[in-house]
C-alpha positions in Angstrom: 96.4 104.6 69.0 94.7 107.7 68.1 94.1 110.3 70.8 92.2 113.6 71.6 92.9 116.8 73.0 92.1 117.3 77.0 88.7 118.7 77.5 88.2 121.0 80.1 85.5 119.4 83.4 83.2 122.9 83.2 80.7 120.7 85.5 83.0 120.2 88.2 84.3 123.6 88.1 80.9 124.9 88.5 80.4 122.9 91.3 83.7 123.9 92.9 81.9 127.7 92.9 84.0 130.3 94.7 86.2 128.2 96.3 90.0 127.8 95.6 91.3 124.8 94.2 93.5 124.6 97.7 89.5 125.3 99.7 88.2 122.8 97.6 90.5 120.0 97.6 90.3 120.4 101.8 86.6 119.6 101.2 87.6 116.5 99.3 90.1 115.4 102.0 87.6 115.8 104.4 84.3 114.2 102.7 86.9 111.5 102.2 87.8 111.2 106.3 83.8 110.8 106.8 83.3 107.7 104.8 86.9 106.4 105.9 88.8 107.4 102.1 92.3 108.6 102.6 92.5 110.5 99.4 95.6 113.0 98.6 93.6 116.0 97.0 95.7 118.7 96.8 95.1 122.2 94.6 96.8 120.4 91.4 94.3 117.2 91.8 91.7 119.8 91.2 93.5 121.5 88.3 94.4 118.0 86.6 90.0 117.1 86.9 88.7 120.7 85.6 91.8 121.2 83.0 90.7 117.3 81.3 93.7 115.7 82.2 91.5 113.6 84.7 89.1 111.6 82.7 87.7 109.8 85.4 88.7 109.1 89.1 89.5 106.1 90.3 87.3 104.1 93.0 88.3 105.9 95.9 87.7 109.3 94.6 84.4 108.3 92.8 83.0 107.3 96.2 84.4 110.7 97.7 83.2 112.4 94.8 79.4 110.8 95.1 79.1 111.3 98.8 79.5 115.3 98.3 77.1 115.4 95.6 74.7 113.4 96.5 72.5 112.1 93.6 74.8 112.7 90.6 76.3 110.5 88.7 80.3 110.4 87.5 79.1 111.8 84.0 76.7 114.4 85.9 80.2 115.2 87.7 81.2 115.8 84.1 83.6 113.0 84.1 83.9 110.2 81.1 82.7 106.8 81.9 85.1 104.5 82.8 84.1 102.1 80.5 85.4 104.5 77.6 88.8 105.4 79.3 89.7 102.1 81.2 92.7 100.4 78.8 93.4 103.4 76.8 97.0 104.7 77.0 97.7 107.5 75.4 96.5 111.2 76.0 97.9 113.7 73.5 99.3 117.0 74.9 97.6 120.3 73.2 99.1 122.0 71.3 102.6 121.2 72.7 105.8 121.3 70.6 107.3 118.6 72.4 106.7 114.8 72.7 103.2 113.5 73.9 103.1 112.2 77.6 101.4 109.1 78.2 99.9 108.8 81.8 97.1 106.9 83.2 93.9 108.1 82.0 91.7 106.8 85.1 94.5 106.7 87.6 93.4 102.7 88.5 91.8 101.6 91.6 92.8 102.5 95.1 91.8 99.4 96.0 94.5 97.6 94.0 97.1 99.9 94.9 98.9 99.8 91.9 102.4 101.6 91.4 104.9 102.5 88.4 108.3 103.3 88.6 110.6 105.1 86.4 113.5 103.7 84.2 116.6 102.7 85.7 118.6 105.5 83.8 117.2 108.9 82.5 117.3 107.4 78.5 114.7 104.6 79.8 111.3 105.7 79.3 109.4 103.6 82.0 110.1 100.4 84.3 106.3 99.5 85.4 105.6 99.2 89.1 102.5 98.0 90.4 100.1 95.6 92.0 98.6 92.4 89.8 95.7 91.1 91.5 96.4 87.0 90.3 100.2 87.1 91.1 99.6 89.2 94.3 100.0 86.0 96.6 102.9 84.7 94.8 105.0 88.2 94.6 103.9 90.2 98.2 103.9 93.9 97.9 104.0 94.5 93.9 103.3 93.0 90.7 103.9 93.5 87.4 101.2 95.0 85.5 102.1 98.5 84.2 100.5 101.4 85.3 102.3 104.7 84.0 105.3 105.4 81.7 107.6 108.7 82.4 109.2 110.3 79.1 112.2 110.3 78.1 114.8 113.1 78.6 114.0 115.7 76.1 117.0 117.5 74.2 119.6 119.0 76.5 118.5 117.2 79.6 115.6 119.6 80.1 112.6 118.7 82.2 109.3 119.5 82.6 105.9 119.1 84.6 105.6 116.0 82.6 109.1 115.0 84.6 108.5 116.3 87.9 104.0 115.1 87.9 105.9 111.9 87.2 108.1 111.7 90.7 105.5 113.5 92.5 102.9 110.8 91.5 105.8 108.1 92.1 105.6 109.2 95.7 102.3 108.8 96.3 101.8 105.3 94.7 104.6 104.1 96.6 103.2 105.4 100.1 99.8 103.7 99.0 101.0 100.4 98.6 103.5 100.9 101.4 100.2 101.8 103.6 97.9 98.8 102.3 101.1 96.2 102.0 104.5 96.9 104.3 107.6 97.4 102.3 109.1 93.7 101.9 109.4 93.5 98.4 109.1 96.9 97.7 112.3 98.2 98.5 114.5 97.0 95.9 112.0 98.3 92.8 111.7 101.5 94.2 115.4 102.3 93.9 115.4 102.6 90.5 112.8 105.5 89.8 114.4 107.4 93.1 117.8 107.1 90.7 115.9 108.5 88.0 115.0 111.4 89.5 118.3 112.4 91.3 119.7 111.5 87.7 117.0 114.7 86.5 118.1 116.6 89.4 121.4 116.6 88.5 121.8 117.1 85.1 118.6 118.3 84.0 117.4 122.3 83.6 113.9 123.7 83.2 112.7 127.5 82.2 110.6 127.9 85.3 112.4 127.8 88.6 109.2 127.1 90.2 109.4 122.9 88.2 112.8 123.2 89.2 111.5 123.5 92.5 109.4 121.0 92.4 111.8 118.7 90.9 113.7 119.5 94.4 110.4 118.4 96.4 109.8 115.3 94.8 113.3 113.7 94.9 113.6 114.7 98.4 110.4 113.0 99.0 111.3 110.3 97.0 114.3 109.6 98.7 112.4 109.8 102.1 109.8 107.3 100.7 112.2 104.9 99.6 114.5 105.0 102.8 111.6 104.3 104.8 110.9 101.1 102.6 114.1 100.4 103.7 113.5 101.3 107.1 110.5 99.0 107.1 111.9 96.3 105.6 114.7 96.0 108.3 117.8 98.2 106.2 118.7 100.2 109.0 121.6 101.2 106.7 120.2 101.9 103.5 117.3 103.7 105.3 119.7 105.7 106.7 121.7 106.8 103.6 118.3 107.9 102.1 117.2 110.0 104.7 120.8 111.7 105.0 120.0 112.3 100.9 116.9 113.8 101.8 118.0 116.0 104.3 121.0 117.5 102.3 118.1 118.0 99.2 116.0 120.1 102.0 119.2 122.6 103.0 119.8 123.0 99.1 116.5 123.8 98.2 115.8 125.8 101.4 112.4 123.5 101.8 111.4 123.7 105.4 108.9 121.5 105.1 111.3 118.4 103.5 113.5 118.9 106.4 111.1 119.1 108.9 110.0 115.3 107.2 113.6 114.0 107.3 114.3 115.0 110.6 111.1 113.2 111.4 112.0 110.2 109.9 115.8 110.2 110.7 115.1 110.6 114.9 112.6 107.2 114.1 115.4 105.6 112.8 117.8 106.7 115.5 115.6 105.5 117.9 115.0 102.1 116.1 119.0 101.7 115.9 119.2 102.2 119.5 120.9 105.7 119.0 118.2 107.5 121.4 120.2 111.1 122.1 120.5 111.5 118.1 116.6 110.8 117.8 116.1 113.3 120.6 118.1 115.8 118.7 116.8 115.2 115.2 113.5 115.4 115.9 114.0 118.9 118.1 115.7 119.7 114.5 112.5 118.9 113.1 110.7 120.6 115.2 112.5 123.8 115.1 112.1 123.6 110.9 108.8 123.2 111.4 107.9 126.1 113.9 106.3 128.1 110.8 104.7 125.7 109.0 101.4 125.7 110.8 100.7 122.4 111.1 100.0 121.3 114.6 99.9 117.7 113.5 103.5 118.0 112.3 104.4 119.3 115.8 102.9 116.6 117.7 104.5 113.8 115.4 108.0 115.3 116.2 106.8 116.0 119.8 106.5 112.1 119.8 109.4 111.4 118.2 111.8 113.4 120.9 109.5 111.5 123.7 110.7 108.4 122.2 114.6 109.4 122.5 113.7 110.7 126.2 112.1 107.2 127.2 115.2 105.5 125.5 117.1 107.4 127.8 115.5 106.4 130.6 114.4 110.5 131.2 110.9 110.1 132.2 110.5 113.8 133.4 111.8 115.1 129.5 109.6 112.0 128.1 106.7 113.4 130.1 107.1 116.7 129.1 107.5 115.6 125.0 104.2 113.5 125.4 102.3 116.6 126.6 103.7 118.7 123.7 102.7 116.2 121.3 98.8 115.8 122.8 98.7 119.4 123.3 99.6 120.3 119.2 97.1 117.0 118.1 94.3 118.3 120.1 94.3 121.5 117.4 93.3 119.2 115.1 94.2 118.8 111.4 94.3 121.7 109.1 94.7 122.4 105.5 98.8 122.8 106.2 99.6 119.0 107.2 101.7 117.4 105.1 99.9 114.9 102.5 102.7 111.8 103.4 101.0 112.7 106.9 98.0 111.0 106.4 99.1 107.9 109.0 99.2 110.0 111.7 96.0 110.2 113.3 94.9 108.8 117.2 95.9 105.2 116.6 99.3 106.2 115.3 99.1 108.7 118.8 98.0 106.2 121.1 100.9 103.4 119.2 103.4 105.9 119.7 102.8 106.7 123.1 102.4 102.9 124.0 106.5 102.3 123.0 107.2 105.1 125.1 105.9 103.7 128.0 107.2 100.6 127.3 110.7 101.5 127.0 110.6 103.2 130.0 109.2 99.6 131.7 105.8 100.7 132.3 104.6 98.2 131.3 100.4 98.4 132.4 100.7 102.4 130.9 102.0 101.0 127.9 99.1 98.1 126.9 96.1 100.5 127.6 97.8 102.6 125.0 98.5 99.5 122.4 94.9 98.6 123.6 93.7 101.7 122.3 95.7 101.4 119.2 94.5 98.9 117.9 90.8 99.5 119.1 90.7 103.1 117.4 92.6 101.6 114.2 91.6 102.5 110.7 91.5 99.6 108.5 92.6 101.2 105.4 95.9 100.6 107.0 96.5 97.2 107.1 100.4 97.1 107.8 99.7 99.3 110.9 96.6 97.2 112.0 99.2 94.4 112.2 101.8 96.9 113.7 99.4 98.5 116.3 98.6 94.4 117.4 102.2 93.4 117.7 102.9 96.3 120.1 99.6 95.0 122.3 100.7 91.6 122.2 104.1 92.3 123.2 103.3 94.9 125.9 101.0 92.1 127.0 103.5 89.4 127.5 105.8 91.5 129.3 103.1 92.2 131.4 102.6 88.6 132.0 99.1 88.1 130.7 100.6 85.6 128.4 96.8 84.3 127.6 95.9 87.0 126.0 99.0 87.9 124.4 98.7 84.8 122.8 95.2 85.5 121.6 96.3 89.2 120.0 99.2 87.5 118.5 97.3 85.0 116.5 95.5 87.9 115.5 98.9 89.6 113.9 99.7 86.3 112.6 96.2 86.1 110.8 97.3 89.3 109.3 100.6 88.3 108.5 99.0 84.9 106.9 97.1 87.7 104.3 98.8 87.9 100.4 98.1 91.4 101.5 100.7 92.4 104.5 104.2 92.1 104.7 106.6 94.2 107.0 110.1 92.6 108.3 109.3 95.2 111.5 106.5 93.1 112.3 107.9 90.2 112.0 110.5 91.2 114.4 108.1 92.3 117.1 106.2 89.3 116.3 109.2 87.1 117.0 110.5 89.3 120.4 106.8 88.3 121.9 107.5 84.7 121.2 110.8 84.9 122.8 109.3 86.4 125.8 106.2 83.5 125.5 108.5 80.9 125.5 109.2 80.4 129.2 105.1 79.7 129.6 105.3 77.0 126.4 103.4 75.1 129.6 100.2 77.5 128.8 97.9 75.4 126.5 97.2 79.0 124.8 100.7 79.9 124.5 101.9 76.7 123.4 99.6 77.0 120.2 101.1 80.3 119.2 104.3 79.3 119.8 103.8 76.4 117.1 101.3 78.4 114.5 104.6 81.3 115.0 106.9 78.7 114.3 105.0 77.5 111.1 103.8 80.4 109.9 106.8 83.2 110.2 109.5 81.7 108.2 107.8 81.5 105.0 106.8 85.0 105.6 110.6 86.0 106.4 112.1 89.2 104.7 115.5 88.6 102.8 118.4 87.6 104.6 120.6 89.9 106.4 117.3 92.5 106.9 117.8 92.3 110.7 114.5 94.6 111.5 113.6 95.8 114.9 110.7 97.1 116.8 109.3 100.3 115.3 106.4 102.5 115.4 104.9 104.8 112.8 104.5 104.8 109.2 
């Protein structure tokens, strides 16, 4: 199919101004919070739209897009219609000596929350990962419909940004399906493209040591992103093997920021595994890479994660102390230095977190106005953590003993669960501790109806043998 050159977006530069692509892409993130859009817009986001490369946004950045510039249109933005791009493949590179790239001209809807992943080996050119909308209740959490190819290896091994934009947009897709789906059914796919790009890593070399850089970023990333499928999905194992990967990538490539993200996700983990001094330990590790960072956010998520390893512990002077960290560093707000795979972390995640603190410490009335909170404050773009955030309430509930209403909240989660849309093996586990709990007031007319809708419903929703998940909180 024949292509064109990249044409550059002069209307959305101008409208950019004096900004910085970094100053502008901030504006984006935030217009997007005030309509309830989690968009990633980063500095190269904005360099893809004004360099061409970004004939049109998708849906979610089209609305983001028209609610800051009110009364223009997508081709007054200077973007093509989507009518001309949609089904088009191919984009040639200017004036390039090697190989065209084909990519996703429109990057497809948000709202399907498609995905690609990369060949199994660094010879394959692409293994398609996505999201299609008429098999999407027979296979939960991906389809089949290609989205994206990566290129092949060019001569020598060497890589480019074709390589590394490929792993770094592999990350994203797989966080925005893991966000709108849970990772049953996602895990075993995304192995492949994380293979891929260790498989670069290793062999590959590059001119620039800033895409080797890069390179570094996105497999560590990867690797994080794929262990917490894992993680999710109830492969305490596997998750922790990937995180382990992702931490030794961080110390090679002397990223702070990576580690700061592995330590993160390795004390959740710990703590999930019942290992509650190493999650008190990693995530002071995390913390202590993350001390220049300037993100409070980051702060307050590690903050949480070391008062999760103190309540474990039964320490509810250190846990006390960790919790007041972490609501100290949110109440700074965001800022333009948060990590973009931190986008779950806002006062429902805060308030959920909280809640399993409490509750392992067995206060039990602390820990349901925090789950109440939760899942009041939750935003629905999230829709694993709506059912998350509800299987926390219900639980804290029945422990509580106000079985009624834990009933109620659970056929809620079990509603959710029920959706082609939601599948997490963690849930499911929470899900099936409350009904464990329930059991011994089966005499409750309420109770006794969950109890049987559970019974029904959860093992046609069950992960793969041997997953084994248990309670966890976070994303």
């Amino acid at each position: 199919m024949a292509s064109s050159r990249a044409v550059p977006n002069l209307a959305f530069r101008r409208l950019r101004g004096r900004r910085s692509p970094a100053e502008f892409a901030a504006a984006v993130r935030r217009a997007g919070r005030e309509i309830g859009e989690h968009v990633a817009c980063d500095a190269r986001y904005v360099g893809r739209v004004e360099s061409g490369e970004i004939r049109c946004p998708n849906y979610a950045y089209e609305r983001v897009f028209l609610h800051m510039f009110p009364g223009l249109s997508l081709t007054d933005l200077g973007f093509v219609a989507r009518e001309r791009v949609r089904g088009r493949g191919a984009r040639a590179v200017a004036a390039a000596p090697e190989p065209p790239t084909t990519i996703p001209n429109d990057e497809e809807s948000d709202v399907l929350r498609r995905a690609f992943m990369t060949g199994g080996t660094v010879t394959v050119a692409a293994v398609s990962f996505g999201l299609a909308p008429a098999r999407a209740a027979a296979e939960r959490g991906g389809g089949t419909e290609p989205l994206g190819t990566i290129p092949a290896p060019r001569a020598g091994g060497r890589f480019g940004e074709s390589e590394v934009a490929a792993v770094e947009e592999a990350v994203r897709r797989i966080r925005l399906l893991d966000d709108r789906y849970g990772a049953d059914g996602l895990y075993r796919r995304a192995a492949e493209p994380l293979r891929t790009a260790y498989a670069l890593l290793d062999a590959g070399t590059t001119a620039r040591r800033s895409t080797a850089d890069r390179l570094t970023a996105g497999a560590g990333e990867l690797a994080l992103s794929v262990g917490w499928l894992a993680h999710d999905s109830g492969r305490l194992e596997d998750a922790r093997s990937h995180y382990a990967e992702a931490l030794a990538t961080a110390r090679v490539g002397a990223d702070p920021g990576l580690e700061a993200h592995a330590f993160s996700n390795t004390s959740f983990l710990a703590k999930d595994a019942g290992r509650f001094r190493e999650a008190v330990r990693a995530a002071q590790a995390g913390q202590h890479a993350a001390k220049h960072l300037s993100s409070a956010r980051l702060l307050s998520l590690l903050a949480m994660r070391e008062a999760a390893g103190w309540a474990g512990l039964g320490d509810r002077t250190a846990c006390e102390e960790a919790l007041g960290r972490a609501h100290t560093q949110f109440g700074r707000g965001a800022s333009d230095a948060d990590p973009e795979w931190m986008s779950f972390f806002g006062a429902p995640e805060l308030e959920f977190l909280e809640a399993q603190a409490w509750s392992l410490l067995g206060d039990g009335a602390r820990a349901v106005r925090h789950a109440r909170r939760a899942a009041a404050l939750n935003d629905p773009h999230f829709a694993r953590n709506l059912a998350l955030y509800h299987a926390q309430l219900t639980g804290d509930l029945a422990r509580g003993g106000a079985v009624e209403e834990a009933a109620a909240v659970g056929g809620r989660v079990l509603d959710l669960l029920d959706d082609v849309e939601v599948r997490s093996a963690r849930v499911q586990a929470m899900l099936a501790d409350t009904a464990r709990v329930l059991h011994a007031r089966r005499d409750v007319p309420e109770v006794a109806a969950f109890l049987a809708r559970h019974r029904s419903t959860v093992p046609a929703l069950a992960p793969d043998p041997g997953t084994g998940a248990g309670p966890g909180g976070g994303a």
